[in-house]
ZAMARGU-4260 file (C-alpha; in steps of 0.2 Angstrom, whole numbers, plus 5000, padded with zeros to 4 digits):
<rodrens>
0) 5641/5321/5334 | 5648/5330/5348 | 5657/5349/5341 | 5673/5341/5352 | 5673/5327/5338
5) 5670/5338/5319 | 5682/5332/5309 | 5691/5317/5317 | 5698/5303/5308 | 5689/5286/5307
10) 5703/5280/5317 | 5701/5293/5330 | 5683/5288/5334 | 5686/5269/5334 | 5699/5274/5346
15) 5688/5287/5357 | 5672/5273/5354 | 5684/5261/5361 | 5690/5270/5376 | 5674/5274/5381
20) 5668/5257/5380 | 5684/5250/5389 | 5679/5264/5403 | 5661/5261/5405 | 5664/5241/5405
25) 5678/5245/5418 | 5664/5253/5431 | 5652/5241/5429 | 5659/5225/5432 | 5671/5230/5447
30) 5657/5229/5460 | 5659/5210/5453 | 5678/5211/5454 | 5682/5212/5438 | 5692/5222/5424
35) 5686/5225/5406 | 5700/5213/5402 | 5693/5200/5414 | 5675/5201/5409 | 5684/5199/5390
40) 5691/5183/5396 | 5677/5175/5406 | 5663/5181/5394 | 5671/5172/5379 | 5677/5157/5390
45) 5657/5155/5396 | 5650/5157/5378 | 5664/5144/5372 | 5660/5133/5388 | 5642/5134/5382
50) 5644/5127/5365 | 5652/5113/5372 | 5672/5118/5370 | 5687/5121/5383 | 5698/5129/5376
55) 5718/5131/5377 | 5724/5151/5382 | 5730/5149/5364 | 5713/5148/5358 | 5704/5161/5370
60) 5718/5174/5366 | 5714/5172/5346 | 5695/5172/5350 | 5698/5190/5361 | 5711/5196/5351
65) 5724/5196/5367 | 5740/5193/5370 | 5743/5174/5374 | 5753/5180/5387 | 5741/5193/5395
70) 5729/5179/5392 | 5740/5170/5403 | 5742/5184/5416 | 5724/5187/5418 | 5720/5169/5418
75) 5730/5167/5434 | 5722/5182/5442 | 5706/5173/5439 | 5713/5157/5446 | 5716/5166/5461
80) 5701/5174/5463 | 5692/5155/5462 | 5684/5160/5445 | 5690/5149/5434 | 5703/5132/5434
85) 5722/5131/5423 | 5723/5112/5417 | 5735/5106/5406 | 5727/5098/5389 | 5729/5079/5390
90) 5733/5079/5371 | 5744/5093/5372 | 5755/5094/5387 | 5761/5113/5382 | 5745/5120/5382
95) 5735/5123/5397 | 5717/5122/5394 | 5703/5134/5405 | 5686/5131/5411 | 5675/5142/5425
100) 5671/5136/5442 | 5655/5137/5445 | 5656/5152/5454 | 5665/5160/5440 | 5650/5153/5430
105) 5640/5164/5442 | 5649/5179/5443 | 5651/5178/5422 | 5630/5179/5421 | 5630/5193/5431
110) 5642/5203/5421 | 5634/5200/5403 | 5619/5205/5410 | 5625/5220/5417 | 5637/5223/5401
115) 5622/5221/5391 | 5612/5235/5398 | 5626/5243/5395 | 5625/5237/5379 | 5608/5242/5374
120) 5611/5261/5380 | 5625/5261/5368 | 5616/5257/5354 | 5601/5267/5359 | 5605/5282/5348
125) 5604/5269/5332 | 5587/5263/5337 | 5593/5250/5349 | 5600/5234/5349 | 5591/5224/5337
130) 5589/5239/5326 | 5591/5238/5307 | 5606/5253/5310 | 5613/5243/5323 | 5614/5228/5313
135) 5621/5238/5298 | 5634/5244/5312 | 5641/5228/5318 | 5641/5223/5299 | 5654/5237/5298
140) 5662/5232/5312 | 5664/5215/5307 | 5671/5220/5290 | 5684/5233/5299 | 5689/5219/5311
145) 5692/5206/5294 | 5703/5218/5287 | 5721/5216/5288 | 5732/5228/5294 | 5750/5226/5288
150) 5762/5239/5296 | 5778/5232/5289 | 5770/5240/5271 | 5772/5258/5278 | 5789/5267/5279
155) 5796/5270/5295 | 5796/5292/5300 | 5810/5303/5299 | 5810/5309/5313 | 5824/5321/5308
160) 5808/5331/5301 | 5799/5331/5319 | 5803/5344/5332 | 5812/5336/5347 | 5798/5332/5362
165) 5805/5345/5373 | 5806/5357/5359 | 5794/5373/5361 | 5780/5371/5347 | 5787/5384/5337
170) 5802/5377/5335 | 5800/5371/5315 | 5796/5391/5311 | 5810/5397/5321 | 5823/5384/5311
175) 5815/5389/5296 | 5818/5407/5298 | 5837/5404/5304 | 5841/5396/5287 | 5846/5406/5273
</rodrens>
């Protein structure tokens, strides 16, 4: 592990793995017009497609782990862009139902095979994609991503014990010294 990175939290790393991730996704798929957020959508959308589904936004945002209404947002930005089609569900006249064009069908094959590459250099350091390591890994992921996370269990701070943001780092030591 990278000397930058001794001592970090498990939190801190999922978010650093995260962001890298997010980034590297980012680069790759833009010579095919797409966002990280996009490829999310569409990769999902094809692999739901394939198994024989069309989904509502409803569902896609659950499966992703969206925002229905950022699922929304992209989903028109898609439609623009001729990837995929908005219709509304005939059994629900709420819910608006998604399928890829066929050149969105293209332009989604391109980008998991691209994402995959990517993919496979990620895990690389674990012995590679199909690796026992990496197998062991997305076990732990799996687990970690099953596991609730309640905030309304912790206590809000007081932040009457936090410096002020503009206040200059010293600020607690200097406070502490004024009182008697």
């Amino acid at each position: 592990m990278g000397a930058t990175h001794e001592g970090a939290t498990p939190g801190f790393l999922v978010w650093r793995l995260s962001m890298k991730w997010r980034v590297a996704v980012d680069r790759a798929v833009a010579p095919l017009g797409l966002t990280h957020a996009q490829y999310s959508l569409v990769a999902s959308l094809y692999g739901m497609q394939r198994a024989g589904e069309r989904p509502s936004q409803r569902r896609l945002a659950d499966h992703t782990g969206l925002e229905p209404l950022y699922v929304s947002k992209l989903a028109r930005a898609l439609e623009s862009a001729g990837l995929l089609e908005r219709a509304r569900d005939p059994r629900d006249p709420r819910a608006v139902q998604l399928a890829l064009t066929e050149r969105g069908r293209e332009v989604t094959r391109q980008a998991i095979d691209v994402v995959q590459g990517l993919l496979r250099q990620l895990l690389e350091p674990l012995g590679g994609l199909d690796s026992p390591r990496a197998r062991d890994f997305s076990r732990d992921l799996l687990t970690l991503l099953d596991a609730p996370l309640d905030v309304s269990l912790h206590a809000p701070l007081d932040l009457s014990l936090h410096a002020p943001l503009d206040a200059p780092p010293d600020h607690h030591a200097n406070q502490q010294e004024q009182q008697p």
